[in-house]
C-alpha atoms as one frame of an Amber mdcrd trajectory, in Angstrom:
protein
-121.779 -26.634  72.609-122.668 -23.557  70.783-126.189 -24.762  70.489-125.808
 -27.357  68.466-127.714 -30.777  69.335-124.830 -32.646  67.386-121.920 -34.150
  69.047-118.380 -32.516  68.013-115.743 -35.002  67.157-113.121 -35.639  69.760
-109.433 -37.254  69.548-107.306 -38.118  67.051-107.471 -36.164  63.402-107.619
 -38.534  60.657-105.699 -37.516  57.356-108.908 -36.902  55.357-109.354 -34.044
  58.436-106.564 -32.824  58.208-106.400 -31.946  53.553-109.757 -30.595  54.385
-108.121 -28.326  57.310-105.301 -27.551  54.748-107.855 -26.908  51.722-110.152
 -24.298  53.705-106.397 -22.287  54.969-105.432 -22.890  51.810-108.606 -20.835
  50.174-109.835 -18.879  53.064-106.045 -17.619  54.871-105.758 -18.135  58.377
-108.471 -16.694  61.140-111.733 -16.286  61.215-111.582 -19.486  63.523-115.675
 -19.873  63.873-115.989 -20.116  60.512-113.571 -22.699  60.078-115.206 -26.132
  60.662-118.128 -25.124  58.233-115.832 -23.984  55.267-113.637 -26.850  56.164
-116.881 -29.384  56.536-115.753 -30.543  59.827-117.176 -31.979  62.397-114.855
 -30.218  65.040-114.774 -27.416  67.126-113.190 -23.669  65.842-110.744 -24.413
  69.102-109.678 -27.759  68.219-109.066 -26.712  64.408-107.101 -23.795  65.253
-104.546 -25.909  67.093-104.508 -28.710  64.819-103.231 -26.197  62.057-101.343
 -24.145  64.515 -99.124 -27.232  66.212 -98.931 -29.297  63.320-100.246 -28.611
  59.919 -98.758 -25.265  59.112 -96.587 -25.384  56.158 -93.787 -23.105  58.054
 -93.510 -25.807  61.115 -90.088 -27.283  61.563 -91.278 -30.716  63.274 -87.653
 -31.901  63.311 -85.429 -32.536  66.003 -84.319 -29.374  67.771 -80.527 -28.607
  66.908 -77.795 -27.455  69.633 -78.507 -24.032  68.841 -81.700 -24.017  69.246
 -81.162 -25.951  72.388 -78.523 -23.651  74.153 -81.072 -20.525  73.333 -83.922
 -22.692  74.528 -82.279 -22.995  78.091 -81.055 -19.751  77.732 -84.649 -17.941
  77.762 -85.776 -20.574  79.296 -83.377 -18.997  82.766 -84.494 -15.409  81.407
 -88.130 -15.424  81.143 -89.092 -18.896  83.308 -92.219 -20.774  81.225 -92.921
 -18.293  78.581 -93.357 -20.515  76.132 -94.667 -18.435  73.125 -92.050 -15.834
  73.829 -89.337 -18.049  73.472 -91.098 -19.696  70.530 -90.661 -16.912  69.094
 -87.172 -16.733  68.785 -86.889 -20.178  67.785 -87.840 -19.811  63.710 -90.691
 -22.591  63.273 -90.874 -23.675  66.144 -94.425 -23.761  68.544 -95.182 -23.076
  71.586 -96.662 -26.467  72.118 -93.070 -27.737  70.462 -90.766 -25.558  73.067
 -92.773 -26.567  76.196 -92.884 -30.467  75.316 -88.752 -30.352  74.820 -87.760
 -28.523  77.477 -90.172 -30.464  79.990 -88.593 -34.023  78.592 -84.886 -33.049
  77.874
């Protein structure tokens, strides 16, 4: 635990984590991931902050329902490159990785 004698925080973020996540990109600009929970004054670890910003707080997310567009390219990498996940994220415009994988796997 990076030698640190206290306990990191595990679970759920709760919203007061999260503006303090937002403040620190906000000031600092993304990376620099081990410096992260200090700026931020968070009890988490760089990992865990990363993908909290990542998967859900980043201001270019679309978190919406995915449109039949999207879908038919979707399945149509999906057939090309198999479980690529960040690959076909990236041809999906706001969409994550994370986002991708969870649709295809329950649609």
């Amino acid at each position: 635990m990076e030698g640190s004698s206290k306990r990191l925080r595990k679970g759920a973020y709760i919203a007061e984590e999260d503006n303090l996540l937002r403040q620190c990109i906000d000031k600092y600009g993304e990376g620099k991931w081990h410096q992260v929970p200090l700026r931020a004054g968070l009890n988490r670890c760089r990992k865990s902050c990363r993908l909290r910003w990542l998967n859900y707080l980043k201001p270019s997310i679309n978190r919406g329902k995915f449109n039949s567009d999207e879908v038919d390219l979707l399945l149509r990498l999906h057939k090309l490159l198999g479980n690529r996940w960040s690959l076909i994220a990236g041809r999906l415009p706001g969409r994550t990785a994370n986002d991708v994988k969870n649709y295809r796997n329950t649609h």
